[in-house]
N, C-alpha and C positions, 0 to 999 in steps of 0.2 A: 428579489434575489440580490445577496449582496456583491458589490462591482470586486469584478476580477475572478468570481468564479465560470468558469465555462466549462458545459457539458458538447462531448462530440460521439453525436451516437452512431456508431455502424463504423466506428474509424476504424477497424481492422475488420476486414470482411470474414468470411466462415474458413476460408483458406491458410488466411495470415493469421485466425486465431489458430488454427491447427500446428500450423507452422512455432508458434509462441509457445504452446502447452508441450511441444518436443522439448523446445529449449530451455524451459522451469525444470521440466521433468531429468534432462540432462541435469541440470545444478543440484538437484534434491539427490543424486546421487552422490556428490559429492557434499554438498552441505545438509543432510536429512532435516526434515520437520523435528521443531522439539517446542515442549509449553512453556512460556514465559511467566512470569508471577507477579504480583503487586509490588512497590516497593516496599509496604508499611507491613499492611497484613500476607504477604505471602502467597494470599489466595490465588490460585492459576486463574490463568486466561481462559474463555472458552474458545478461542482458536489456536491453531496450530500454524507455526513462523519458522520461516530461514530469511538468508539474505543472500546476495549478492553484490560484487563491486569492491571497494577498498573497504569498507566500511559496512558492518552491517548495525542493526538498530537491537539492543535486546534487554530484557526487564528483568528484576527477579530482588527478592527481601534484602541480599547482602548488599547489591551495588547500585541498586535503583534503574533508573531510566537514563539509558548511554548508549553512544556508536564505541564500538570495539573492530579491532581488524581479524575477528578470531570468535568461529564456534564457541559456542557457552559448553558446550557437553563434548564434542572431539577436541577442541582445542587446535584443529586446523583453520589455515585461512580461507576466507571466503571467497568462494571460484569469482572470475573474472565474470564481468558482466555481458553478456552477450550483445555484438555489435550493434544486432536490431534495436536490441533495447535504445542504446545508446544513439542511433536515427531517429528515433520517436524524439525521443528528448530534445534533440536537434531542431525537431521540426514544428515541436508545440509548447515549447517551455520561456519563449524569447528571451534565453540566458545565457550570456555568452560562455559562460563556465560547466563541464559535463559534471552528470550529478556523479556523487557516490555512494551512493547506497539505493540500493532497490531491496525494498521488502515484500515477500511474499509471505501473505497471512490465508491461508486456509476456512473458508468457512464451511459449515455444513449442517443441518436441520437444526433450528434452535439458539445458533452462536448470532452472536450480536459485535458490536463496537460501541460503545456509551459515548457520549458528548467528549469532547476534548479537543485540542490545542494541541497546533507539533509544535512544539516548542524548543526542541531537543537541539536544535542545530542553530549555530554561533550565524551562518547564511541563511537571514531570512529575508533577502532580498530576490529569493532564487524562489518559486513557486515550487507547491508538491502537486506533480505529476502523477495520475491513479490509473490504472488498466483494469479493466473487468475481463474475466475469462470465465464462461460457466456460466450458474442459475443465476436469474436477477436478485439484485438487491436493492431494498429499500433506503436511499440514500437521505441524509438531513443536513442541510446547513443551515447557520444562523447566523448571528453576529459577534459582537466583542468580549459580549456579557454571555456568560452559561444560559441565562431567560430570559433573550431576546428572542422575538419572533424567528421559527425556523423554517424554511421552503425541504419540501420533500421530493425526491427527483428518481424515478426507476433506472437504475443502471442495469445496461444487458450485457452480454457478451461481446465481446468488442468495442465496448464505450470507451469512451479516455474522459475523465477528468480532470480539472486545473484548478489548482487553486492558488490565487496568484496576486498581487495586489493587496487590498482591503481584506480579501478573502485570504490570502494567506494566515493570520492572525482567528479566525474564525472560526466559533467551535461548529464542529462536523462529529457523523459518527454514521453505522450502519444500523438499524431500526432490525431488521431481519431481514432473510433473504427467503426466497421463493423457490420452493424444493420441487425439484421434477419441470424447471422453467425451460434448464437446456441439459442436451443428452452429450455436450462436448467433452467434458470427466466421467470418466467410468465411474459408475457409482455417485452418479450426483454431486453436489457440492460448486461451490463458488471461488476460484484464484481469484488476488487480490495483489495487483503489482506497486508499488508505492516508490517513487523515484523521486530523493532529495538531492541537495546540496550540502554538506555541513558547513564546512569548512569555509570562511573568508578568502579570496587571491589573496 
């Protein structure tokens, strides 16, 4: 496993996920799920994304891969991030600077994440911070190279992972996820919480 990635399993117990899945579920109110696209080909995403915090992450043919302070489809701003959130981050991220941008990508029978690099953010001294809510998923990290050897890790509901270090830089992605694993979302499926930094102090 490459240094700086850490997995914390069971880090929000069945309470505090319940508690978490209120407060996505409050934002999605205000910021609804919408499908991102390639930048080249267009092609959509197979999951479904909002954000939260100053900053949200969002994709698509005309603009590419960018933090914007502004829904792609209402054009509102993206609700404040919920305090919790921002404890967690506090507590496992060892950066003295609070993130902005949490993404919540949606999975559900079938959806995947392909290899890839956050690259997107000007602070990459800040680790990316993951939360699992929901069914497990089949998690992968590697190394520098896209075909370096990759380590595969189950994430459940209320895991937190870090990637942080070495690992920051390292391609990761989700393999699939494991349908009917947890009955915490109505309707099955997998939250996916992702807390950056962009921006330099």
């Amino acid at each position: 496993m490459i240094d700086g990635f850490q997995h914390l399993p069971g880090y929000l117990p069945p309470d505090r996920q319940r508690e978490w899945l209120l407060l996505v579920q409050a934002v999605l109110v205000k910021a609804p799920f919408y499908r991102p696209s390639m930048p080249k080909s267009g092609r959509p995403f197979s999951i479904l994304m909002s954000n939260c915090g100053d900053l949200g992450w969002v994709s698509d043919k005309v603009g590419g891969y960018r933090y914007q302070p502004m829904h792609p489809e209402t054009g509102e701003p993206w609700p404040r991030m919920p305090q919790a959130f921002l404890d967690l981050w506090s507590k496992v991220a060892g950066f003295a600077a609070p993130p902005q941008a949490c993404l919540i990508n949606l999975y559900t029978s079938g959806t995947k994440m392909g290899s890839h690099v956050d690259a997107d953010e000007a602070e990459m001294n800040a680790p990316v911070v993951s939360v699992s809510l929901g069914d497990e998923a089949v998690f992968h990290v590697g190394g520098h190279r896209r075909g370096d050897p990759k380590a595969r890790v189950i994430l459940r509901s209320g895991d937190v992972a870090v990637l942080g270090g070495a690992a920051r830089r390292a391609y990761h992605g989700i393999d699939r996820i494991v349908p009917g694993s947890s009955d915490l979302l109505d309707g099955g499926g997998r939250l996916n919480l992702t807390f950056r930094r962009v921006t330099v102090l």
